[in-house]
ROVEXMAR-595626 format. One record per atom (N, C-alpha, C, O): y, z, x. Coordinates in steps of 0.1 Angstrom, whole numbers, plus 5000, padded with zeros to 4 digits. Atoms other than C-alpha are relative to their C-alpha. Last residue first. Layout:
N
YZX/...
//
This chain:
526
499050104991/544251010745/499149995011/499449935021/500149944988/541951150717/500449895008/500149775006/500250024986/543451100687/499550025008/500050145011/498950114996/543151280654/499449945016/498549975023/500550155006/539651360633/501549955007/501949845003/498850044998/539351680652/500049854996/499349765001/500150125002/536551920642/501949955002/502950014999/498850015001/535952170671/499749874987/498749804989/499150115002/532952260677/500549954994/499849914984/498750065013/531952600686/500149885003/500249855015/498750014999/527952630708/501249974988/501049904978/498950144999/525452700692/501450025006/502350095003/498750065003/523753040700/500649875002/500949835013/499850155003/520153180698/501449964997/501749964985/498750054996/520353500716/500149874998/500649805006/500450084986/516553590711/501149965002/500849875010/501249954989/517053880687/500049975011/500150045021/499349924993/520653740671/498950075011/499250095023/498850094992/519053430660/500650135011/500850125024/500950064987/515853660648/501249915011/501149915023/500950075002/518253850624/499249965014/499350025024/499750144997/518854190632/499949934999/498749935001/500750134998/518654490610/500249875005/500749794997/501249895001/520154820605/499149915005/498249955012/500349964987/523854670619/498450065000/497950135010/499549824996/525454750585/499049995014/498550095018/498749984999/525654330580/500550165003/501650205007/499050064989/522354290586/501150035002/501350055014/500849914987/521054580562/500749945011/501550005019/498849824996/523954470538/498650045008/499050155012/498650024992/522554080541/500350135002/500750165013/500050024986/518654200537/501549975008/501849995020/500449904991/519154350504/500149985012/500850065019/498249975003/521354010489/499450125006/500250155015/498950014995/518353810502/501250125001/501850155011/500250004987/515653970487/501350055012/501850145017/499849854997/517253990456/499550035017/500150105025/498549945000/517453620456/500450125004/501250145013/499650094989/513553560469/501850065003/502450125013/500349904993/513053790436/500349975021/500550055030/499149865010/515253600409/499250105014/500050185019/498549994993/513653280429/501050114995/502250104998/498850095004/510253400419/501549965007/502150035015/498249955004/507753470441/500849924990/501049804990/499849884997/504053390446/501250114998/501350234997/499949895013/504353070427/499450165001/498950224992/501849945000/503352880459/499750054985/498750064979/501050165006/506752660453/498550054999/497650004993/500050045018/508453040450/499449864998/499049834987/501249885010/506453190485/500649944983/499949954973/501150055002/508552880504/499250014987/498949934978/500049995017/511253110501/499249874995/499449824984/501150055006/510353310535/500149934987/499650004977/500350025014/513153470548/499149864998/499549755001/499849865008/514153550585/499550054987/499350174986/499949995012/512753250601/500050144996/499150224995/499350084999/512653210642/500850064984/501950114984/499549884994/509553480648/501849895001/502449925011/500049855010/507253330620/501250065009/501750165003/498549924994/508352990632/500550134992/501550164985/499950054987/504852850621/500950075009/500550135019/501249974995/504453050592/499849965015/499350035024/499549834998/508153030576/498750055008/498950165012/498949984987/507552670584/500150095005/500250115017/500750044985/504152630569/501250005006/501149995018/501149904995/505452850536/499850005016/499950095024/501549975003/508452620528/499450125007/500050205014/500150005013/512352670523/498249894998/497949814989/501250124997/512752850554/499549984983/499250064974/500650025011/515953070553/499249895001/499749785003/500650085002/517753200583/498749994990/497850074991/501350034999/520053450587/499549884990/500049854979/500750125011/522753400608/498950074993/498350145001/501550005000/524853720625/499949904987/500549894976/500449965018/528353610631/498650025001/498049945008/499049915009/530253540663/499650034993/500450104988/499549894995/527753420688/500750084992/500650204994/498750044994/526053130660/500350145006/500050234998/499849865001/522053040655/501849995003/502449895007/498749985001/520752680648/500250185003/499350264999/500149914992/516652720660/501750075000/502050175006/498749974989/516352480634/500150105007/499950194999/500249844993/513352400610/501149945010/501349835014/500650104991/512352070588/499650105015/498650115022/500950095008/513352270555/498849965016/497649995017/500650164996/516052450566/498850034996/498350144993/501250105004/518252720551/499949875008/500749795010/500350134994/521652940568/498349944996/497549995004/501350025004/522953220555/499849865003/500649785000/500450165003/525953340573/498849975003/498149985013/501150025006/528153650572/499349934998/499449904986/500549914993/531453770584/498450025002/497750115008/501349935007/533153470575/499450105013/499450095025/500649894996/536653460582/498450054995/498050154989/499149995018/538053090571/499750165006/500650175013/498550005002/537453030610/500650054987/501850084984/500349914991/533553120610/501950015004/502450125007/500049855009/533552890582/499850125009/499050205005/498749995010/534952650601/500050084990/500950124982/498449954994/532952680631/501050004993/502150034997/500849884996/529252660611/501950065005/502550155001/499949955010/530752350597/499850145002/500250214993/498949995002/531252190628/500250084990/501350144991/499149954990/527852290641/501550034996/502050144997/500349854997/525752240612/501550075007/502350145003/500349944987/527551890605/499750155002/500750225000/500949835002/528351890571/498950005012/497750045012/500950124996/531851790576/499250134998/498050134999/500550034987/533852080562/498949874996/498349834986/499950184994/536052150532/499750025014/500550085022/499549984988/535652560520/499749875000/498749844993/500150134990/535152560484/500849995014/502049995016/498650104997/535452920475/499349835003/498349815011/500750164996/533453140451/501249935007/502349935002/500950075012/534753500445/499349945006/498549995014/501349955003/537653690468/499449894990/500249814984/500549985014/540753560482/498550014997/497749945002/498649855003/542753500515/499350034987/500350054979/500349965014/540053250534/500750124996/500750225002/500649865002/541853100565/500050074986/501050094979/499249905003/542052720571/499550155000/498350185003/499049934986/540652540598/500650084992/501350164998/500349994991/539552240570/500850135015/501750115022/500650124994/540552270536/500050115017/500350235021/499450014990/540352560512/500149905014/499149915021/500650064989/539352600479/501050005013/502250025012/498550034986/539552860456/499449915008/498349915012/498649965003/538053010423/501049985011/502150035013/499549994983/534952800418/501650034998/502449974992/499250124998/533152940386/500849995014/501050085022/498949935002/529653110388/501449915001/501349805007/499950045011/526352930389/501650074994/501950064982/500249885012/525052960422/500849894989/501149774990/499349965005/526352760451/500550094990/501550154988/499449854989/523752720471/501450084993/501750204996/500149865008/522752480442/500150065006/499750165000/498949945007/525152220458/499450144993/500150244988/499249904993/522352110483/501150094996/501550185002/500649874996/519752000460/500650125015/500350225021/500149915006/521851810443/499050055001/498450094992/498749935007/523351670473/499650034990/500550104987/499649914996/520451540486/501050095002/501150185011/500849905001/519051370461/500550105010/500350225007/500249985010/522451160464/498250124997/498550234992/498849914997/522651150504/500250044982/500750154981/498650034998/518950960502/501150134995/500750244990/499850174998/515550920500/501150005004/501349925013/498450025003/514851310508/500349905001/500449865013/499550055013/511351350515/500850004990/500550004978/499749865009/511451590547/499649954984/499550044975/502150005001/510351210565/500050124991/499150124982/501250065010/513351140550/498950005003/498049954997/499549945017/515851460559/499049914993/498449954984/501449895010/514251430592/500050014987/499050054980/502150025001/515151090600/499650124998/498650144992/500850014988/518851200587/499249975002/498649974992/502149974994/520751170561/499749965012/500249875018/500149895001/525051200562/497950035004/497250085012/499849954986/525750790570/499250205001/498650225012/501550024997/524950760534/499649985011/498449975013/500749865000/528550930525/498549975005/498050065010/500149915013/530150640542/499250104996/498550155005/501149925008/531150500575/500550054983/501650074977/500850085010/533650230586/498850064996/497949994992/501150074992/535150450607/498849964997/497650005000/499949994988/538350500587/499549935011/500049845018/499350135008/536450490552/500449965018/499649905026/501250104996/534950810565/500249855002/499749795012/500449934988/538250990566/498749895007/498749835018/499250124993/539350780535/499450035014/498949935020/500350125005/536750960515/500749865008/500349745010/500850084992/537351250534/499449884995/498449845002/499650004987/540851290521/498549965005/498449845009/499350145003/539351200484/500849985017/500949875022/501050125001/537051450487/500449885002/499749785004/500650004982/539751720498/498949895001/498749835012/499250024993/542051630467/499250035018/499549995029/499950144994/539351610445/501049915013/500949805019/501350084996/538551960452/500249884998/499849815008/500349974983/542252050451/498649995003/498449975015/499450084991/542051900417/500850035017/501449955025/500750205000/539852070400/500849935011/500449915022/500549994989/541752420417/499249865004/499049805014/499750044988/544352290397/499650025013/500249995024/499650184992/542652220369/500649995009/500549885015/498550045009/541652610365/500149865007/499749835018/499249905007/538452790371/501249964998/501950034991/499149954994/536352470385/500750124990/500550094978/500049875002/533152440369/501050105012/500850205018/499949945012/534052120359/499950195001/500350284993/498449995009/535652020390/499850014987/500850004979/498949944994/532252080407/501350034992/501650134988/500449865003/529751960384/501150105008/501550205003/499750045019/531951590382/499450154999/500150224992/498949994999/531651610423/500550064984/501450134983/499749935008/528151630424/501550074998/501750194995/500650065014/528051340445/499450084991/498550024984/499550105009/530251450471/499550004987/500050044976/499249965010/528651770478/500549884988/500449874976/501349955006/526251720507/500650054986/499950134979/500650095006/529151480521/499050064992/498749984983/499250105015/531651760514/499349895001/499549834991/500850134999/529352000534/500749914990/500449894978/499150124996/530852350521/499549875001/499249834990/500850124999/529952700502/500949855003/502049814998/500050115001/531653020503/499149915006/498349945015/500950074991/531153370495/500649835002/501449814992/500050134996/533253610488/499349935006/499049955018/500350064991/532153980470/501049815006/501549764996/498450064997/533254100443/500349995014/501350015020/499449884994/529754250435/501250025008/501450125015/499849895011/529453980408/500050165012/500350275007/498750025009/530353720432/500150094995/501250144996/498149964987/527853860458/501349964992/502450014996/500249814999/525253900428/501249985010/502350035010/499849935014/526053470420/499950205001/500650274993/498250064999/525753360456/500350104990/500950214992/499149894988/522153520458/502150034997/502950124996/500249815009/521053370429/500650085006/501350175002/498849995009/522553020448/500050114993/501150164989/498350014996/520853120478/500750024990/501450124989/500049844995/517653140461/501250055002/501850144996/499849945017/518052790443/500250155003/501050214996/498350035004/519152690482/499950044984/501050074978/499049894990/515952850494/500949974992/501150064983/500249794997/513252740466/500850085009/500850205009/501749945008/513052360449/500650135004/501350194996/499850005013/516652220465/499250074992/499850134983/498549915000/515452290497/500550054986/500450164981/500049825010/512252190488/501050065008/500950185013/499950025018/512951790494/499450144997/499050164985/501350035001/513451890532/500249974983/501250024976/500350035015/516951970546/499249925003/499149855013/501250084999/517452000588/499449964986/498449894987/500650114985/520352190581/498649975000/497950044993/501550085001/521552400551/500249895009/501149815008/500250094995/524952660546/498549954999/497850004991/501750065003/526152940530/500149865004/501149805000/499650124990/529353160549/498649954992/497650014994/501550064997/529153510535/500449835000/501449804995/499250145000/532553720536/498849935002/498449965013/500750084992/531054070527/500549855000/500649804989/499150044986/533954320519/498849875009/498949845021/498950115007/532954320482/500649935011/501349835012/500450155005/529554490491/501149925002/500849815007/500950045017/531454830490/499949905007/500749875015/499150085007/532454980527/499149964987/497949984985/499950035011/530955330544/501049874991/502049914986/499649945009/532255310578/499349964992/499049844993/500050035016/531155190613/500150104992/499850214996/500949975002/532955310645/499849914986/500749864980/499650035015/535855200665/498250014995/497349975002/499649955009/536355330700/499850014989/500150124983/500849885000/534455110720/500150154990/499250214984/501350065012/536654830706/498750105004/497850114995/499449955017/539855000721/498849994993/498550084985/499849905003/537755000756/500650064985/500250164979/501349925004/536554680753/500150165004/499050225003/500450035011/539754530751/498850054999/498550094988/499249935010/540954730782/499949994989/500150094983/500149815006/538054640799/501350054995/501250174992/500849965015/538754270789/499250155000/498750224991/499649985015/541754260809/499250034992/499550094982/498749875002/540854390842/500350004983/500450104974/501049895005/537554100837/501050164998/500850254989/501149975015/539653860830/498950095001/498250124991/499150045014/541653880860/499650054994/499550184993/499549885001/538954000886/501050014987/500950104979/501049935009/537653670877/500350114998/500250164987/500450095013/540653460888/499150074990/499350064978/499049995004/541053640920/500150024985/500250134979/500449865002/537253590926/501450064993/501350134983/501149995011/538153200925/500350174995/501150204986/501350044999/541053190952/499650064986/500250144979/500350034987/544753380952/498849995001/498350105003/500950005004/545953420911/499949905020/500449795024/501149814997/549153590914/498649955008/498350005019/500450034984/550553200916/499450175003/498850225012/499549894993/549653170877/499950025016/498950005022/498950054992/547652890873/501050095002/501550065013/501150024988/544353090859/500949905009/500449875020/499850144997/546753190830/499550045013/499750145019/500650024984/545053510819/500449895000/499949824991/500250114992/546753620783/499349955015/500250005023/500150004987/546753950763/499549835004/498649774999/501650004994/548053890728/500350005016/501349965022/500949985012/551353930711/499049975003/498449934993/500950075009/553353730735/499250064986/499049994975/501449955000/555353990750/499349854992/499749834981/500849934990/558953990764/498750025000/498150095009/500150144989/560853710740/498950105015/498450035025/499849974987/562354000723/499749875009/500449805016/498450035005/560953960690/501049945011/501649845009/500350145001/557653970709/501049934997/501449835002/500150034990/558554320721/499949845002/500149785013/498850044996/559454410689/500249945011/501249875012/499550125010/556254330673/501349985009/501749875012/500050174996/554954520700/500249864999/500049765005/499550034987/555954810690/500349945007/501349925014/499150034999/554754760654/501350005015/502349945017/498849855002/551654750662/501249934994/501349814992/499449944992/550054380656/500750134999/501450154989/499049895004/548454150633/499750125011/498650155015/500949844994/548253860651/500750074992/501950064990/501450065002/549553480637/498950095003/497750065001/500249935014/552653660630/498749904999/498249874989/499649895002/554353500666/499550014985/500249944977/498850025002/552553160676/500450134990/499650154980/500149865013/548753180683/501750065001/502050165008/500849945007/548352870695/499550094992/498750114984/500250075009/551252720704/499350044991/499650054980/499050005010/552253000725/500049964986/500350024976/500449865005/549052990745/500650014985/500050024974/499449934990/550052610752/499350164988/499150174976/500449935008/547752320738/500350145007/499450195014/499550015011/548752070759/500150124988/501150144982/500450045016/547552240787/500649964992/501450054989/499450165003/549552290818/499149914989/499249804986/498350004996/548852670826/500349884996/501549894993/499549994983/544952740826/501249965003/501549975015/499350134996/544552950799/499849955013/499650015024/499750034988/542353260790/500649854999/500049774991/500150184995/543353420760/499850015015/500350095023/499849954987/542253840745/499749795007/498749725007/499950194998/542753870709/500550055018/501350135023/500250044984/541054210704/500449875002/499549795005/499249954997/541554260663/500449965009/501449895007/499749884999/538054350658/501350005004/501750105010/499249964983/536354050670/501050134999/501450195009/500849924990/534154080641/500450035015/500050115024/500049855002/536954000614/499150015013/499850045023/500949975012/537753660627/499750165004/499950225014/499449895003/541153650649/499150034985/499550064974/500149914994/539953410673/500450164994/500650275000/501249934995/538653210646/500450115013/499550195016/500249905008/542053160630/498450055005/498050165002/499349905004/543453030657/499750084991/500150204991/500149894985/540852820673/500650094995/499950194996/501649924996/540652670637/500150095009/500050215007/500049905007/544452620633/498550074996/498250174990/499249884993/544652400666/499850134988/499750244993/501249954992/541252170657/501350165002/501050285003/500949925010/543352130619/499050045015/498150135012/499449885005/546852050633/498650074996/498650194992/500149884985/545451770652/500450144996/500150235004/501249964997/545151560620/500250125008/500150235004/500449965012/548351370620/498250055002/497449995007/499950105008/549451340657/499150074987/498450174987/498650005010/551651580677/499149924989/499849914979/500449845002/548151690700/501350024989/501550134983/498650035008/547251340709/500550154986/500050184975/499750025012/544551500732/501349944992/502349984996/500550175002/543851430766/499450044984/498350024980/499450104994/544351880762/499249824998/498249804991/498449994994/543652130740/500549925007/501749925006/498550025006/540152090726/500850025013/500550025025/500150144990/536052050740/501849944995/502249824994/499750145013/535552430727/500349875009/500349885021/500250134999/534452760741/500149944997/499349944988/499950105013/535253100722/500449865011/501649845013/499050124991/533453310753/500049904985/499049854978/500450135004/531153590737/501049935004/502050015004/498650074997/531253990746/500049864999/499049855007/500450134988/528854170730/501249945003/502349944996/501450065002/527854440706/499849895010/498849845015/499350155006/530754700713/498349915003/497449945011/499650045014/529555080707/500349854997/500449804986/501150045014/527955130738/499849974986/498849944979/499050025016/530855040758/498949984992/498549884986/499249855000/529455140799/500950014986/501950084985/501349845008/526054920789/501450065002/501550144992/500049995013/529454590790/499050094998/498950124986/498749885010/531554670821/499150014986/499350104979/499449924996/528754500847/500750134990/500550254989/500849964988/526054260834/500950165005/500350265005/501349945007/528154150802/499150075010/498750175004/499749925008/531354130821/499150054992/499150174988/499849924998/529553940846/500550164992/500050274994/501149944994/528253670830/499950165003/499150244998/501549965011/531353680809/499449995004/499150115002/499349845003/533653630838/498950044995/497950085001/500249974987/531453280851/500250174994/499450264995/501549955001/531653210814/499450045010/498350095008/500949885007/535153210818/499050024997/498850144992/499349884994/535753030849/499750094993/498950184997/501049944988/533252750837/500650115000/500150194993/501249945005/535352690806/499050085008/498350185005/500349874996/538752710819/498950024995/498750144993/499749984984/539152310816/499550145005/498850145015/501449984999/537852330778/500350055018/499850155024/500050134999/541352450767/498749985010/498450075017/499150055008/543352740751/499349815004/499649704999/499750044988/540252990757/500749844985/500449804974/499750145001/539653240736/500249955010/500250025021/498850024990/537653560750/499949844994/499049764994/500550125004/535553750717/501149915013/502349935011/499150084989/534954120727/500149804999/499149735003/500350124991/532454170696/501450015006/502450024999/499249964999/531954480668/500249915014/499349955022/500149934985/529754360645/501450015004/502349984997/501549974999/529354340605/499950045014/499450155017/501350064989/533454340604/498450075000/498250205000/500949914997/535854420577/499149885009/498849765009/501050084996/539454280570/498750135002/498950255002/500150005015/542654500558/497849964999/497050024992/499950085010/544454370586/499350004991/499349914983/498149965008/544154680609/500449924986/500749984976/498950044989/540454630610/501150044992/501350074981/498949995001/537254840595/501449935005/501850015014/499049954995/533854800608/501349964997/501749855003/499750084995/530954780582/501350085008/501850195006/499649974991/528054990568/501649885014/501349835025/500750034985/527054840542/500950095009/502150115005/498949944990/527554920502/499349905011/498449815009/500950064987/525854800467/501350075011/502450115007/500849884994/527155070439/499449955012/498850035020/499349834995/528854830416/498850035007/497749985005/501049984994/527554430402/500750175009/501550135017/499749984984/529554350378/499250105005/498850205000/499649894998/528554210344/499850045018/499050005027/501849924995/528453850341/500850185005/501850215010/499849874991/531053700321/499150075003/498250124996/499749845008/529853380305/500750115006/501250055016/501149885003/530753100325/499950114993/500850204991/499749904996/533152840316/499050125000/498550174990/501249865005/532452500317/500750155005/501350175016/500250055011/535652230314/498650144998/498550214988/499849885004/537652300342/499650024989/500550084982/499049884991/538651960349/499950174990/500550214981/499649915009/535951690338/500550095006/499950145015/501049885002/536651380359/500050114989/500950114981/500950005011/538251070349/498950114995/498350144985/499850085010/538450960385/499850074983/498750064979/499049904995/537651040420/500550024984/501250124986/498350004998/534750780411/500650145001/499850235000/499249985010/531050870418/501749975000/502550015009/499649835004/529550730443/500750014993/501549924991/499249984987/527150430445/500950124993/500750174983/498850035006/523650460438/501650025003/502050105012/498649885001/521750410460/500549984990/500749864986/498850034996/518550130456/500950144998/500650224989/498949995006/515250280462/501149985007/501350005019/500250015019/511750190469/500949994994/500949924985/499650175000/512950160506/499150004988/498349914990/498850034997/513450570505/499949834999/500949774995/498950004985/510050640492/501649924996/502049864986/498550015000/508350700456/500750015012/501550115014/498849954995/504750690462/501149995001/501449935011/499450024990/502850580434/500850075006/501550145000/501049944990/500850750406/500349965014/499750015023/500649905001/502550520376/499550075010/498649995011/501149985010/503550210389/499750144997/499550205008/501249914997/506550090404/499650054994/500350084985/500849945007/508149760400/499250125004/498250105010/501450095009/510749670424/499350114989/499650234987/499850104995/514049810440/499249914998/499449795001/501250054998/513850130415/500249825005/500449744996/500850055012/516750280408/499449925014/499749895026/500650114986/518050580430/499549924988/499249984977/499350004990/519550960423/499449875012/499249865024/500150124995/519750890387/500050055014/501150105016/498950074999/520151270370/498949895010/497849925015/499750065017/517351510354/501749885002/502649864993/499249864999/517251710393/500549944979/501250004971/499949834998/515351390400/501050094995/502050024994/499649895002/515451080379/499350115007/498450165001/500549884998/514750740389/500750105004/501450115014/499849884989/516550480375/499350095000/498950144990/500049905006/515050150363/500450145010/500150175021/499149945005/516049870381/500350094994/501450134992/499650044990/512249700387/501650044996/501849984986/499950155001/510349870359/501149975011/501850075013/498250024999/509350240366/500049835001/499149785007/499850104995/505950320353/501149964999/501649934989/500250065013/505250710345/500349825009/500349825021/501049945013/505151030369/499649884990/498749904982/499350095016/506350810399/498750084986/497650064983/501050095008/504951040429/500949984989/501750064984/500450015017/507651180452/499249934995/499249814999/499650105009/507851340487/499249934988/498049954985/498450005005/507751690495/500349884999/501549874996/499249875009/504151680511/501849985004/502549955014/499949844989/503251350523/500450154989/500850174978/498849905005/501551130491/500450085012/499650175015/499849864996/498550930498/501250045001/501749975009/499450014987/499150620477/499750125006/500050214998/500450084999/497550560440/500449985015/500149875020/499150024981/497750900435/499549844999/498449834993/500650034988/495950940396/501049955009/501949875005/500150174992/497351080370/499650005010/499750105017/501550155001/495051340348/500949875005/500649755002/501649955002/497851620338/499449835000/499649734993/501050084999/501351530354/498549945000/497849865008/498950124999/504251720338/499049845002/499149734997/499250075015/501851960327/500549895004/499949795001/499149945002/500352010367/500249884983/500049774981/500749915019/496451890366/501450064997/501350124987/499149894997/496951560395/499850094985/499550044974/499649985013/494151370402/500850104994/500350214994/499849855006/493851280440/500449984982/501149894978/501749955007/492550910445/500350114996/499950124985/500250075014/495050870470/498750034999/497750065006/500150075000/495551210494/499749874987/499349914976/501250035011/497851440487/499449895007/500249825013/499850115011/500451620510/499049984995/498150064997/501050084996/499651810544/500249884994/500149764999/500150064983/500652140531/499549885002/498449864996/501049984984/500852070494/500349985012/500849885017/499349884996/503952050473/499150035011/499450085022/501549934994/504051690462/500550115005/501750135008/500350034980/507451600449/498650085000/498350184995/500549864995/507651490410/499850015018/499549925026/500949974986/509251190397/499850105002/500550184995/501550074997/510151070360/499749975010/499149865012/500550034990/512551390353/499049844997/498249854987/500150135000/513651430322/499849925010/499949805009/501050005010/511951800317/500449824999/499649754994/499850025015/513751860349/499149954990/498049914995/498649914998/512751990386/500950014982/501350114977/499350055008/509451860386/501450094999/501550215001/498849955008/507052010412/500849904997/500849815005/498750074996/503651890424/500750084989/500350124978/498749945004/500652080431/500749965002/501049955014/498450064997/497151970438/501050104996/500850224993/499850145009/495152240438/500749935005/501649955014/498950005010/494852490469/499949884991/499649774996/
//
């Protein structure tokens, strides 16, 4: 293969190598941007050669913006690394532009479908899942003890339900459970036990002296419910969900215990055997977009993919959301301009500005976010890597945000507020109700989640090659210039309604690749 480096803007004065392997010096590069310079460094693939001579302070431009000036002199054909460049520091909260671009009107996208499963509340599910909360880590063994079994035993006789999954978490108790904060691990659990794919089925195990009491948790109109049983709650005679307290004096030795939860969850896996897939439009897909292990062609070929993607799920009135508020910050000014009204602008500065203190707190800041892989990946820093994390976003305007643990009630683009911890973030858009989640890396992750089918986007070739049986999508093939990102996109948006109608698995779901939920709790722990 030639050389080959990509440029991202026409004011660009860096380019990333694209070759497997990288360049070595001496190479003479033939792309326009960089016909006839010479490497004066061997180059890895995905990090940057200096198209021109940067003078000591000079900023270098990726994406056609500063994301670093130059800590000395660098020369034409040099390697551009992370201790080449100073940060810059973050944008003010400040002054911003509110709602200032407006997209054309893109014509709507009709006629896409999936096969999905129907709930009382309106909602649609890709699977059909037994999901057993639990109010506190203490009962964790007990129920995965159940769930062994329950999967082994009651679950070939319910061929219709896809799995039974234990909502595990490190919450509810030696917690400070009254203090500012804590409201957001308890309204997660709560709204993820009542994500579309569970179908409904809220099925708790407790163990009886938790802080974090059944009650608390899913507190009367937090289920939607018969009406029968509405009354019954009215009443003070029902909870509104099935419960197992494991302190209960019923409960005589272990086996006791298991017998429990497993009585109850054949009754939940009997309703949920019942329920079939239906013809639904596109509109009902809740898609969740995400990026872990990030490489400097993120930004180049998945996450531009994604964002095409994003844009046909908007226009098929669809919801998608996008999160990572450090992988965001610093395209904050593109955000609250292509907000749809000033006051959604300012519910994005209003969640930036919460984690701004958040970090502040413990004496971190956004540059805390990169990783050693993100710069061997050739990512200098939390500024390049935020604008090549925000184009997951597409290009459409943002019509809701939502902070942390909340639950998503509106169609379009949302800003969902999460750390951009895979994990945490993975659990909070899995709480807003995603039914759907695209997930990119660069470096490679085996990330997968129980509740939601992933799929996975490799944003080179030698990834999507190596972890041929890990990687769902290949968008590599557009730095090769075998694909474009218009066709990568299309890809995409076919393969979610096959996943999502059950025709096709991803690989996470194949090999049972699942993260554990975790909780984000920025209060107390006692």
């Amino acid at each position: 293969m030639s050389p080959l480096t990509i440029s991202m803007d026409p004011r660009d004065n860096v380019a990333i190598v694209a070759n497997d392997g990288g360049l070595p010096a001496g190479t003479i590069l033939v792309d326009a941007h960089a016909k006839g310079l010479v490497l004066k460094d061997k180059v890895p693939q995905g990090h940057k050669v200096a198209l021109v001579d940067l003078a000591a302070g000079a900023a270098v431009l990726r994406y056609g913006i500063p994301i670093g000036f130059a800590a000395k002199d660098i020369l034409a054909g040099a390697w551009v690394h992370e201790r080449l460049l100073v940060m810059p520091e973050a944008r003010g909260l400040v002054d911003l532009p509110m709602a200032t671009i407006k997209p054309n009107p893109a014509e709507a996208l009709t006629g896409y479908t999936f096969l999905g499963y129907r709930n009382a509340d309106g909602s649609v599910g890709t699977r059909n899942i037994l999901a057993i909360t639990q109010t506190v880590q203490c009962v964790a063994g007990v129920t995965d003890f159940a769930v062994q079994r329950i999967k082994s035993e009651l679950l070939p006789l319910y061929p219709n339900v896809d799995d039974v999954v234990s909502l595990a978490h490190t919450y509810g108790c030696g917690v400070a459970i009254e203090a500012p904060g804590a409201e957001i691990p308890i309204r997660t659990l709560r709204n993820i036990s009542t994500n579309p794919n569970f179908g409904g089925e809220v099925m708790v195990v407790s163990l009886g002296c938790e802080k974090l009491q059944p009650a608390r948790l899913l507190p009367p109109g937090s289920i939607a419910i018969s009406d029968e049983r509405s009354k019954a709650v009215a009443a003070g005679t029902d909870l509104g969900f099935d419960n197992v307290c494991l302190q209960d004096d019923a409960h005589v030795g272990f086996m006791s215990m298991i017998e429990s939860v497993m009585a109850t969850a054949k009754t939940h896996l009997e309703r949920l055997n019942q329920r079939r897939r239906e013809t639904v439009p596109a509109s009902e897909l809740v898609v969740g977009v995400q990026c872990g292990g990030s490489d400097a062609f993120s930004g180049v070929t998945a996450n531009p993919a994604v964002g095409f993607c994003t844009d046909l799920l908007v226009r098929a009135g669809a919801s998608v959301m996008f999160s990572e508020t450090t992988e965001v910050r610093d395209g904050i000014a593109q955000l609250t301009s292509r907000a749809a009204t000033p006051e959604i602008a300012e519910a994005l500065i209003r969640e930036m500005a919460w984690y701004d203190a958040y970090l502040k707190r413990g004496s971190a800041d956004r540059s805390a976010n990169t990783t050693p892989g993100n710069k061997a990946g050739g990512l200098s820093n939390i500024v390049e890597k935020a604008m090549g994390s925000i184009v997951k976003s597409g290009s459409r305007a943002i019509s809701n945000v939502i902070a942390p643990g909340e639950k998503l009630k509106s169609k379009g683009l949302t800003y969902c507020a999460t750390p951009a911890s895979d994990f945490i973030c993975g659990t909070l858009q899995v709480a807003a109700g995603m039914n759907l989640h695209v997930f990119t890396t660069g470096r490679g992750t085996p990330y997968g989640l129980a509740a939601v089918p992933v799929i996975k986007v490799a944003t080179r070739s030698d990834l999507a090659r190596r972890w041929h049986d890990l990687m769902d999508i290949n968008a590599g093939t557009i730095a090769d210039g075998s694909k474009t990102i218009t066709d990568v996109g299309w890809e995409m948006f076919h393969l979610m309604l096959d996943v999502a109608s059950g025709r096709k698995k991803t690989w996470a779901e194949h090999w049972r690749l699942h993260n554990a939920l975790v909780l984000f709790n920025p209060a107390p722990v006692t």
